[in-house]
mmCIF file of the C-alpha atoms, coordinates in Angstrom:
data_MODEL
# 
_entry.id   MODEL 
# 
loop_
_atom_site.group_PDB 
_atom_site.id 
_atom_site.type_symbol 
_atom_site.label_atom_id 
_atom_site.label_alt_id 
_atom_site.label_comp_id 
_atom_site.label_asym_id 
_atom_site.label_entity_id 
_atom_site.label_seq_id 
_atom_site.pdbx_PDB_ins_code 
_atom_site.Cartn_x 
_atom_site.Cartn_y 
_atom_site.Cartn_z 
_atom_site.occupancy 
_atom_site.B_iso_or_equiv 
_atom_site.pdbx_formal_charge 
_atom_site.auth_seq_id 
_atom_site.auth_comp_id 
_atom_site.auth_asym_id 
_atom_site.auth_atom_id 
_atom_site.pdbx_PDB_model_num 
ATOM 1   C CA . UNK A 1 1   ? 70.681  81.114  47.134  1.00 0.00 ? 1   UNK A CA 1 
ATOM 2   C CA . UNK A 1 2   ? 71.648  80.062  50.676  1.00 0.00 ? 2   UNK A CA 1 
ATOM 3   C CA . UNK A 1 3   ? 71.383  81.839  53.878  1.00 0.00 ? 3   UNK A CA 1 
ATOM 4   C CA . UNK A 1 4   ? 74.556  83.867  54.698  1.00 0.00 ? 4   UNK A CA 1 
ATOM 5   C CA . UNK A 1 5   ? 77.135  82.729  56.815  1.00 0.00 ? 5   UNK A CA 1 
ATOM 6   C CA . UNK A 1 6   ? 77.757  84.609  60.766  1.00 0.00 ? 6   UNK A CA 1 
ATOM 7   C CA . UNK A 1 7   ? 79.398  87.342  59.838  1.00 0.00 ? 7   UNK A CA 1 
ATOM 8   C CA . UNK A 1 8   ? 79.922  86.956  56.148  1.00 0.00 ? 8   UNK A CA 1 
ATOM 9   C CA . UNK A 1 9   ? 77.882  87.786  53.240  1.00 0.00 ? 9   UNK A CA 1 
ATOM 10  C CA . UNK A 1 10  ? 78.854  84.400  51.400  1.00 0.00 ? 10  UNK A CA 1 
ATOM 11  C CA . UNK A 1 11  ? 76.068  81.623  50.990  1.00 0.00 ? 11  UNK A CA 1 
ATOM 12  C CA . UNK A 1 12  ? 76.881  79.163  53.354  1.00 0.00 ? 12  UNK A CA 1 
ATOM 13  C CA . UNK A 1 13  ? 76.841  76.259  50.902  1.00 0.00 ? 13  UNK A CA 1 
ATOM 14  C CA . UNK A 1 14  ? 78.896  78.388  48.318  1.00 0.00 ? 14  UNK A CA 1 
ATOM 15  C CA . UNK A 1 15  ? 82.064  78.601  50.857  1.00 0.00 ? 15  UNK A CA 1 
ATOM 16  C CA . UNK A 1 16  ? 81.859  77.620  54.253  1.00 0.00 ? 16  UNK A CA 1 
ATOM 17  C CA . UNK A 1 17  ? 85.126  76.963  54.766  1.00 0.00 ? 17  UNK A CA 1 
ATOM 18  C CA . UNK A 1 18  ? 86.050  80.324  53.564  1.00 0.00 ? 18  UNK A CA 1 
ATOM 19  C CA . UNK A 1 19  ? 84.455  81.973  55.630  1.00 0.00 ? 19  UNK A CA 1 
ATOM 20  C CA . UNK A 1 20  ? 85.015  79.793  59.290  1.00 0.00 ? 20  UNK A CA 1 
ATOM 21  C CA . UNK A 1 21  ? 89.114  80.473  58.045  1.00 0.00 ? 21  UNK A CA 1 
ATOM 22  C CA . UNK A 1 22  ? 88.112  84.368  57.669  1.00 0.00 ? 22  UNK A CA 1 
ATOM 23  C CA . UNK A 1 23  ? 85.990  84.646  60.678  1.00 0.00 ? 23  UNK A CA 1 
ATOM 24  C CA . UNK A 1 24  ? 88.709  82.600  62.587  1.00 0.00 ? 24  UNK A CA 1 
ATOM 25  C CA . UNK A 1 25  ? 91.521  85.151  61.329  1.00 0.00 ? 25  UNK A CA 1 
ATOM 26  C CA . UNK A 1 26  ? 89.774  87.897  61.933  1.00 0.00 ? 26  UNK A CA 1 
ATOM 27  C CA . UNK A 1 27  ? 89.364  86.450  65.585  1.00 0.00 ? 27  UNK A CA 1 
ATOM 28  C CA . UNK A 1 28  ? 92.501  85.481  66.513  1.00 0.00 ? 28  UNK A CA 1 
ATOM 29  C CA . UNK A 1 29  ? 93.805  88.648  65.630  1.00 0.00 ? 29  UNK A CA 1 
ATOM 30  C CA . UNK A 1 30  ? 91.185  90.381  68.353  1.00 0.00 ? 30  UNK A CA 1 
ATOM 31  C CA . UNK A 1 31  ? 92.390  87.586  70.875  1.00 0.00 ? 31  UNK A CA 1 
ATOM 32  C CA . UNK A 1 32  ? 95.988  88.461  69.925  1.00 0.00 ? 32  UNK A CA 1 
ATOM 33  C CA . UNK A 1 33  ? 94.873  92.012  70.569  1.00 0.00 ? 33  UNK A CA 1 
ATOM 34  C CA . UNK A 1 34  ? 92.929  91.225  74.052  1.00 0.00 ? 34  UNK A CA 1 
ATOM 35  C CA . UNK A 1 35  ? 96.096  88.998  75.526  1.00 0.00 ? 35  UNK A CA 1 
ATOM 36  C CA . UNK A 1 36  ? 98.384  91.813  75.228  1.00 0.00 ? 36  UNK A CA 1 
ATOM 37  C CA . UNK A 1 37  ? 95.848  94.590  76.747  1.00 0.00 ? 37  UNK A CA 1 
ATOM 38  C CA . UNK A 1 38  ? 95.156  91.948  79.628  1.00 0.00 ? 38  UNK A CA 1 
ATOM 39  C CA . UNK A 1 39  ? 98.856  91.639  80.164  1.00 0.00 ? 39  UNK A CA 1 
ATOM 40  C CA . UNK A 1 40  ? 99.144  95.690  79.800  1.00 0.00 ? 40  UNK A CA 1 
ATOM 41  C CA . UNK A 1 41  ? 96.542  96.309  82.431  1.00 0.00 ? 41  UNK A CA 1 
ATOM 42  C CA . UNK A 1 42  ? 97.677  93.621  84.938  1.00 0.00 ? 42  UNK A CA 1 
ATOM 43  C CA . UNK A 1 43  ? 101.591 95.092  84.662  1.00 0.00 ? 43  UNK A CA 1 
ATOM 44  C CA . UNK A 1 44  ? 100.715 98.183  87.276  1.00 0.00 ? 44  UNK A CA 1 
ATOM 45  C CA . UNK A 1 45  ? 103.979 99.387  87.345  1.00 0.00 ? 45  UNK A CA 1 
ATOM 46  C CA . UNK A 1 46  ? 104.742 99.212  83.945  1.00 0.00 ? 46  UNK A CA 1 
ATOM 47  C CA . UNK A 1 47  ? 107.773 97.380  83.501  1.00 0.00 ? 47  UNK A CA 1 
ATOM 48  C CA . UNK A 1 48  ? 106.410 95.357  80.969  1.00 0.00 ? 48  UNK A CA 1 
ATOM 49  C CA . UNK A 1 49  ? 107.095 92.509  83.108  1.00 0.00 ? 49  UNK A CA 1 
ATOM 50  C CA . UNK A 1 50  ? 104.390 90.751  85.528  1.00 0.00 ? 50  UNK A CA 1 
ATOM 51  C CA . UNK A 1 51  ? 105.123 90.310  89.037  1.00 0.00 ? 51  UNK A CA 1 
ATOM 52  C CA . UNK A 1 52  ? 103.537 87.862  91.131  1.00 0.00 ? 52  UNK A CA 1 
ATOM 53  C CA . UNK A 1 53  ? 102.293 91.021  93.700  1.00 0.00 ? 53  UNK A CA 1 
ATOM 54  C CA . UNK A 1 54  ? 100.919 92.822  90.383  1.00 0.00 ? 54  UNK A CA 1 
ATOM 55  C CA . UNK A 1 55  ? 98.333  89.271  89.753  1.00 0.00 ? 55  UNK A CA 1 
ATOM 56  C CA . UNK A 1 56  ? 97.349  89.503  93.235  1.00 0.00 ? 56  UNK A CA 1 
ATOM 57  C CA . UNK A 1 57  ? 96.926  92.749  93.800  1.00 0.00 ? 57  UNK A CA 1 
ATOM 58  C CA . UNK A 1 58  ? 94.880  93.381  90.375  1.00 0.00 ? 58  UNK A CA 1 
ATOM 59  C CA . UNK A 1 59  ? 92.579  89.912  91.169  1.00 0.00 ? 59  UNK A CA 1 
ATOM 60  C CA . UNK A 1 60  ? 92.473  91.234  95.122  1.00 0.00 ? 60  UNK A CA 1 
ATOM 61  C CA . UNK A 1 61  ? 90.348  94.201  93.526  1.00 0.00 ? 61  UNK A CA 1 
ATOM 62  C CA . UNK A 1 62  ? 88.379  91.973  91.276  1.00 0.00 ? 62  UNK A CA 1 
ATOM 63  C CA . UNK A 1 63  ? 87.116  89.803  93.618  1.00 0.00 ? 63  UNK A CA 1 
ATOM 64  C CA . UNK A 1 64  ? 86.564  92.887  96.015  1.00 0.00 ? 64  UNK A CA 1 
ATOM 65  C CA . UNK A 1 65  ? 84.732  94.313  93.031  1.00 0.00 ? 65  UNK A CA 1 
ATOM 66  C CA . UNK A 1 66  ? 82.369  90.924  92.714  1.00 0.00 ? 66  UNK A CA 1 
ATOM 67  C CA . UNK A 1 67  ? 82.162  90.245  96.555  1.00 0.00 ? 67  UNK A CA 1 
ATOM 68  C CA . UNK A 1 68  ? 82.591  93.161  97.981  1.00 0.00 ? 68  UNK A CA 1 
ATOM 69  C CA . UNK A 1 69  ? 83.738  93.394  101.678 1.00 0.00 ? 69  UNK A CA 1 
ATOM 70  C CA . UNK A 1 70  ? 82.579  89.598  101.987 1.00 0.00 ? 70  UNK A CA 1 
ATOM 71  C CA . UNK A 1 71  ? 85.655  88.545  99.837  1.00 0.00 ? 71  UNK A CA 1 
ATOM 72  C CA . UNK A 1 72  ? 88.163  86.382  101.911 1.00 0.00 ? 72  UNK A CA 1 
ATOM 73  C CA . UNK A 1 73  ? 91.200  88.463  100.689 1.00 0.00 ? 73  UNK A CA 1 
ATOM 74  C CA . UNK A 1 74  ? 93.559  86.237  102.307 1.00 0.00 ? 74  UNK A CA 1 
ATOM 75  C CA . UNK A 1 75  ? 92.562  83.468  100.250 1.00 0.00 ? 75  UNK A CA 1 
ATOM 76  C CA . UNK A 1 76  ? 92.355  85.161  97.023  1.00 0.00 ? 76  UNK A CA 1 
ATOM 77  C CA . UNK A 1 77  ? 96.077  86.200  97.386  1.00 0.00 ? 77  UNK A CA 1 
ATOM 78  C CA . UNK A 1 78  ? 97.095  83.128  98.310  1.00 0.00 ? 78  UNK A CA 1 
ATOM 79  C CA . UNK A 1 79  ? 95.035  81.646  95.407  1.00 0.00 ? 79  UNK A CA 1 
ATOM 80  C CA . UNK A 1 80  ? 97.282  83.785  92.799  1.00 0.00 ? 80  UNK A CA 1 
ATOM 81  C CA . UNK A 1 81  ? 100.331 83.328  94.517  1.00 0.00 ? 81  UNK A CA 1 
ATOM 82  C CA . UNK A 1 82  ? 100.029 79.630  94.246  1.00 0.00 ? 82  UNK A CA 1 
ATOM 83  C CA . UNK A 1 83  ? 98.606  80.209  90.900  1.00 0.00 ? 83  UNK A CA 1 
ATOM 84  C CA . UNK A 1 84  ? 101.484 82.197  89.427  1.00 0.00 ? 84  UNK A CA 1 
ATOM 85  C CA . UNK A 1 85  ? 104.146 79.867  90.776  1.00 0.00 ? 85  UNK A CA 1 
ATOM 86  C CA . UNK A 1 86  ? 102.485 76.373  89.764  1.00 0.00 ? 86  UNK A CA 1 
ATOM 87  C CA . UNK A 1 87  ? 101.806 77.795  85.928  1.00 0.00 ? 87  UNK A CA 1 
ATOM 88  C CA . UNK A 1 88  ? 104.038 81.414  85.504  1.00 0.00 ? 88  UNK A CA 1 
ATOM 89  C CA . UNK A 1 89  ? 106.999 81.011  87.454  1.00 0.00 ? 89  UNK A CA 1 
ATOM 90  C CA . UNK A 1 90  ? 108.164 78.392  89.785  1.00 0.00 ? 90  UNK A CA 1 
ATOM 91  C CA . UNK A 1 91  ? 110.159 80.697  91.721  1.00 0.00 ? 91  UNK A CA 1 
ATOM 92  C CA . UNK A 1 92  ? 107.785 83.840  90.968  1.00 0.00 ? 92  UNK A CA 1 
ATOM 93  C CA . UNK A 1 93  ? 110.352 85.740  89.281  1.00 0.00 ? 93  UNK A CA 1 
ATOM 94  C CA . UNK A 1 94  ? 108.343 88.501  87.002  1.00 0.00 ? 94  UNK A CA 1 
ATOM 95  C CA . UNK A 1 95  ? 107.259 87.171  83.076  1.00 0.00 ? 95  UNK A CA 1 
ATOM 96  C CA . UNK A 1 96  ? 107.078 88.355  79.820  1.00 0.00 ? 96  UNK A CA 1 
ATOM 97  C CA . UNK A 1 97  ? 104.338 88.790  77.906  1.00 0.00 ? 97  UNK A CA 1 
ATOM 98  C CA . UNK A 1 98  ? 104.517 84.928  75.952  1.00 0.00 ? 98  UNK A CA 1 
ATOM 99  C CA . UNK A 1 99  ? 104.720 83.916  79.341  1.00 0.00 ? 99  UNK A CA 1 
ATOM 100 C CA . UNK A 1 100 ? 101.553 85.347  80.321  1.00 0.00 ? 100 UNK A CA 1 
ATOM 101 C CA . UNK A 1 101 ? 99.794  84.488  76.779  1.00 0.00 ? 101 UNK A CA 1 
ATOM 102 C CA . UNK A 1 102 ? 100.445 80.434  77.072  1.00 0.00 ? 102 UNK A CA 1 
ATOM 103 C CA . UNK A 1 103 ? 99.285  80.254  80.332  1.00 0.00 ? 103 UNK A CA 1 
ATOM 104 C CA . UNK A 1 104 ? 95.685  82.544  79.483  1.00 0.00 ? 104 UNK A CA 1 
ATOM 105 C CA . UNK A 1 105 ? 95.060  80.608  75.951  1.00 0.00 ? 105 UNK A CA 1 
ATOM 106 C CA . UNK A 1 106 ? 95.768  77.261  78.012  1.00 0.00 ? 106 UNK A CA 1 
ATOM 107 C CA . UNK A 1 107 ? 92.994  78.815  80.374  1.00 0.00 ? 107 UNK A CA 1 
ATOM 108 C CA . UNK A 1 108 ? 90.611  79.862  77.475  1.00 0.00 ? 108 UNK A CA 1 
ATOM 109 C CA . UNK A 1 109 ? 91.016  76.169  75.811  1.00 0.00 ? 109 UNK A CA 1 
ATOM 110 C CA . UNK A 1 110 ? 90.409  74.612  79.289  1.00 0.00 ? 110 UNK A CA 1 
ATOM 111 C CA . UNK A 1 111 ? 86.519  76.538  79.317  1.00 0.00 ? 111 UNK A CA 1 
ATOM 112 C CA . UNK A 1 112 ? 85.650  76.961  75.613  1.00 0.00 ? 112 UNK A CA 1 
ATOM 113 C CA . UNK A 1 113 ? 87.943  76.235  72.304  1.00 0.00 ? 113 UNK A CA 1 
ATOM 114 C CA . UNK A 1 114 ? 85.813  78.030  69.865  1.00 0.00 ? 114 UNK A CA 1 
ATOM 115 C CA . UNK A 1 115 ? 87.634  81.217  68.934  1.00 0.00 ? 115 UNK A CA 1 
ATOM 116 C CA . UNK A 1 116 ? 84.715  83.613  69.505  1.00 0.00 ? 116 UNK A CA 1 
ATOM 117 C CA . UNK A 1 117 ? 83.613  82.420  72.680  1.00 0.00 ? 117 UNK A CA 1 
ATOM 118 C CA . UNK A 1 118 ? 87.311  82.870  73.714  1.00 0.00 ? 118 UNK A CA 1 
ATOM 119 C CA . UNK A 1 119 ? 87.263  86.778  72.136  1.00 0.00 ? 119 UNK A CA 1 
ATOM 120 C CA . UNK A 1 120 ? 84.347  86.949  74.561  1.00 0.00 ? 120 UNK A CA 1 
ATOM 121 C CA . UNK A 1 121 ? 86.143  85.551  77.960  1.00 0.00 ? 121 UNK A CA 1 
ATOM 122 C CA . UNK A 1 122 ? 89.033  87.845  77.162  1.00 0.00 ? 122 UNK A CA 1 
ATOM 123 C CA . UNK A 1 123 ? 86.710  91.030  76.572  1.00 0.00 ? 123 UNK A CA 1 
ATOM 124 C CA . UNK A 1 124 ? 85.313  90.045  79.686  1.00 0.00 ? 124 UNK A CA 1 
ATOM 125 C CA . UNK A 1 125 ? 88.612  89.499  81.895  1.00 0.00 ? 125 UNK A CA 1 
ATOM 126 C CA . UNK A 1 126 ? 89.820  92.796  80.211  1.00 0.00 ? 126 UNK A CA 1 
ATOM 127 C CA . UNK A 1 127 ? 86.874  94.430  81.214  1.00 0.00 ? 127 UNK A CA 1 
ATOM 128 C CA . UNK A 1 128 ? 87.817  93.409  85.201  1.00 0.00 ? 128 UNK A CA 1 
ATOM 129 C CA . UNK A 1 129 ? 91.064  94.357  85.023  1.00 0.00 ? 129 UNK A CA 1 
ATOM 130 C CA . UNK A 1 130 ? 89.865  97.819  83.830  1.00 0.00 ? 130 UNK A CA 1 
ATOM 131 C CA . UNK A 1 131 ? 87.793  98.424  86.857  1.00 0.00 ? 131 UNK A CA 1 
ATOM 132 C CA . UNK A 1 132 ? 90.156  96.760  89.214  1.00 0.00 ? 132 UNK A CA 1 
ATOM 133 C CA . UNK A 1 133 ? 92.167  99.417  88.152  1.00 0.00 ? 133 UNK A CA 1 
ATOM 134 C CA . UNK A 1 134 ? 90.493  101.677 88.132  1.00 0.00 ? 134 UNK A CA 1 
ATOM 135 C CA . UNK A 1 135 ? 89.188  101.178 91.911  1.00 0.00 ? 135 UNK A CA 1 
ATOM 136 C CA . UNK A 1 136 ? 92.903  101.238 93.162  1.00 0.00 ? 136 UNK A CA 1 
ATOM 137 C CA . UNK A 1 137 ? 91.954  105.140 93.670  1.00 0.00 ? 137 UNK A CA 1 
ATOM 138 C CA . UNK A 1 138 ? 88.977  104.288 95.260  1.00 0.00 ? 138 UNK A CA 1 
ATOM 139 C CA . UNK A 1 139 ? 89.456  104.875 99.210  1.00 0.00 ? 139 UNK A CA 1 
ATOM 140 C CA . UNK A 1 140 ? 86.823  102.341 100.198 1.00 0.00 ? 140 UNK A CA 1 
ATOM 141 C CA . UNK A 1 141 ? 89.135  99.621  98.148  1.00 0.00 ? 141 UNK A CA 1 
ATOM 142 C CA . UNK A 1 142 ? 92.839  101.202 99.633  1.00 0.00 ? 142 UNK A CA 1 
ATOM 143 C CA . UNK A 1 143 ? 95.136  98.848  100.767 1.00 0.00 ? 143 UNK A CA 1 
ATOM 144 C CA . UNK A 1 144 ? 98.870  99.327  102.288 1.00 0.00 ? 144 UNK A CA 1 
ATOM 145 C CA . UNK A 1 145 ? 100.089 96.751  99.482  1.00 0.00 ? 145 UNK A CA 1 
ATOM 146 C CA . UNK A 1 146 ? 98.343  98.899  96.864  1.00 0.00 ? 146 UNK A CA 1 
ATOM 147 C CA . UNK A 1 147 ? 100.942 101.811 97.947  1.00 0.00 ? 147 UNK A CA 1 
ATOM 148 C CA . UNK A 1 148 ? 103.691 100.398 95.299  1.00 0.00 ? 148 UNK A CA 1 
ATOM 149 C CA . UNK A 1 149 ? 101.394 100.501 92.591  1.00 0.00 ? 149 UNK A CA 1 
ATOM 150 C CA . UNK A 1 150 ? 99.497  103.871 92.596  1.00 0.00 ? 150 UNK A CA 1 
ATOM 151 C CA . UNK A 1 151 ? 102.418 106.363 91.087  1.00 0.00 ? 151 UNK A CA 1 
ATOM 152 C CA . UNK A 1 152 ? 102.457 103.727 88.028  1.00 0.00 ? 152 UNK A CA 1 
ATOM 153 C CA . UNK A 1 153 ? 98.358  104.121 87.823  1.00 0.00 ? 153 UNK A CA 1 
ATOM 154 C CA . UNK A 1 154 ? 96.897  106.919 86.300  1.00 0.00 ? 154 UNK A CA 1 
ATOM 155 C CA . UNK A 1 155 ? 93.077  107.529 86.850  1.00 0.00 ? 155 UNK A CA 1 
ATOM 156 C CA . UNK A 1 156 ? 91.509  109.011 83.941  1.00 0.00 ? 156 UNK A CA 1 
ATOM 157 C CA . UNK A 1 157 ? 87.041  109.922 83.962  1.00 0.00 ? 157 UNK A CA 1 
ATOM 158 C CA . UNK A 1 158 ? 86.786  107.457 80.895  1.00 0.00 ? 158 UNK A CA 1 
ATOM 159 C CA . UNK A 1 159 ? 88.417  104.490 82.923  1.00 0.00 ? 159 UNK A CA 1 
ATOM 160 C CA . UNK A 1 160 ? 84.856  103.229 83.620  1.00 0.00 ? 160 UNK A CA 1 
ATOM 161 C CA . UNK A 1 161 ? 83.059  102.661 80.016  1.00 0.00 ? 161 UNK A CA 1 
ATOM 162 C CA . UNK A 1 162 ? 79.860  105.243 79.776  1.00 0.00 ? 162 UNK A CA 1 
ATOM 163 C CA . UNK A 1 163 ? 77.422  105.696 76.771  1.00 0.00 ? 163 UNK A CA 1 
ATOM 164 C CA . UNK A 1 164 ? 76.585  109.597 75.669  1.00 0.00 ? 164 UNK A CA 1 
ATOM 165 C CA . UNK A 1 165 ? 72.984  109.963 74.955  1.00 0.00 ? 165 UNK A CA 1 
ATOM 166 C CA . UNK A 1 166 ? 74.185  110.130 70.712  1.00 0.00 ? 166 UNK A CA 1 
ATOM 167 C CA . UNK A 1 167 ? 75.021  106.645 71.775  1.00 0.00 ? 167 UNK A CA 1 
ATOM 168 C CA . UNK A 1 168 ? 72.628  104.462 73.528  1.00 0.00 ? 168 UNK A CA 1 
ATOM 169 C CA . UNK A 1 169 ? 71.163  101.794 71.905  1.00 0.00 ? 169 UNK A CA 1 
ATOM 170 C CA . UNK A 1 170 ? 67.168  100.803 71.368  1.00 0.00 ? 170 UNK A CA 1 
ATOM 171 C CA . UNK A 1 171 ? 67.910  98.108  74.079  1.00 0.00 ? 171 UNK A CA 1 
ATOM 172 C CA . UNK A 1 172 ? 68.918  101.153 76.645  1.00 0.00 ? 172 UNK A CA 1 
ATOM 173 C CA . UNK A 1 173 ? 66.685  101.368 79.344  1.00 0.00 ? 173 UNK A CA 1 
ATOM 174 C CA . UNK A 1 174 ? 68.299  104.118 81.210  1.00 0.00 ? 174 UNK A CA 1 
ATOM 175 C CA . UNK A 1 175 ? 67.542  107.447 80.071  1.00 0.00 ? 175 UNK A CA 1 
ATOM 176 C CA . UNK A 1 176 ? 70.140  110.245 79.919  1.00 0.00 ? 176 UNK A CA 1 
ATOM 177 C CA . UNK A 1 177 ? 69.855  112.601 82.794  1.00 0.00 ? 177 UNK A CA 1 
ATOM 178 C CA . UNK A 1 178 ? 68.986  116.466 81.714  1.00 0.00 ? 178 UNK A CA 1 
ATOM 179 C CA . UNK A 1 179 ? 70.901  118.941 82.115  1.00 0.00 ? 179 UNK A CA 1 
ATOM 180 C CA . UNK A 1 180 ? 69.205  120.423 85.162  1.00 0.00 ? 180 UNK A CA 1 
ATOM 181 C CA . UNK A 1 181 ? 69.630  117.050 86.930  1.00 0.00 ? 181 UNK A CA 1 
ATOM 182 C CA . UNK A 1 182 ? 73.193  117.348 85.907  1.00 0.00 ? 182 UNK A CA 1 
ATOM 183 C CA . UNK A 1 183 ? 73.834  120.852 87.411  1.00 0.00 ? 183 UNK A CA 1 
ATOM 184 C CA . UNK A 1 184 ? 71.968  119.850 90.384  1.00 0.00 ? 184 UNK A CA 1 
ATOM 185 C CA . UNK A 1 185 ? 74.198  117.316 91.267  1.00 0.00 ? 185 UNK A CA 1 
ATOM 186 C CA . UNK A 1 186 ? 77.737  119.444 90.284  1.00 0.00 ? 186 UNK A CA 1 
ATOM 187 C CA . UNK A 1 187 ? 76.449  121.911 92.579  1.00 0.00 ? 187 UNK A CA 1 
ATOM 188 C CA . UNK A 1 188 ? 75.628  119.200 95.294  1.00 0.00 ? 188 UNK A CA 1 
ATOM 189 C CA . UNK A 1 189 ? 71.672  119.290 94.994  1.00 0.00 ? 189 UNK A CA 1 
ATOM 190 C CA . UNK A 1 190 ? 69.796  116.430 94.769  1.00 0.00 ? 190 UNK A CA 1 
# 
């Protein structure tokens, strides 16, 4: 008997076509599922609509988030501005969600055409766009142009992913903190 296939438990030499069409499926469907949560987290005022100050402002945050106070936000907004005219809009009017979806796949084929490795990118972008969010209620990352934005943004504790001890994995390196470290440090102690 063969070795099993990825994700499958069907010899590879039994039905390898079967199971690239399965794993493909199952694939798209999580890509399908990633493109609208990317498009959900980059509409910040939820109109279900983007708007070429809701691409900036969301990517302003991401690259403050991977540069920090060394990112050249002047650039960056002019980047997406240009962006969302040359491949959303023309005349930046807001767009809908199919929009939005031809323009990321047409990304995701440009870097990588394999379906997984595109499931990744997109878990990855989503990821961003979560803590870009996120740090729009950060005061260190305030901006007057976030102003529009923040009654449409709710902050919520579990907006930043976090593993409970029950959870970590044998590849965890960080060990949960006990409770007395965690009373310490409601109380303001070190």
């Amino acid at each position: 008997m063969g070795n099993s296939c990825c994700r499958a438990a069907i010899p590879c030499e039994e039905a390898p076509s079967q199971v690239v069409h399965e794993t493909a499926e199952a694939s798209s469907s999580e890509v399908e599922d990633l493109l609208r949560e990317l498009f959900r987290l980059h509409d910040l005022n939820n109109n279900g609509l983007l708007e070429i100050e809701e691409l900036v402002q969301l990517n302003s945050k991401v690259a403050l988030l991977h540069r920090g106070k060394d990112a050249n936000l002047l650039a960056v907004k002019a980047r997406y501005r240009e962006l969302f005219k040359e491949r959303l809009d023309p005349d930046g009017h807001p767009v809908k969600f199919e929009t939005f979806r031809k323009y990321v796949i047409q990304v995701l084929d440009g870097i990588d055409r394999d379906p997984m490795a595109q499931e990744m990118m997109l878990e990855q972008f989503v990821a961003e766009a979560k803590s870009a969010r996120a740090v729009f209620h950060a005061p260190s990352f305030a901006s007057h142009a976030d102003k529009a934005f923040l009654p449409h943004l709710s902050f919520h504790v579990n907006s930043f992913p976090r593993r409970s001890p029950d959870k970590m994995t044998s590849h965890d390196t960080r060990k949960p903190p006990s409770k007395d470290v965690k009373v310490k440090a409601a109380l303001g102690g070190a």
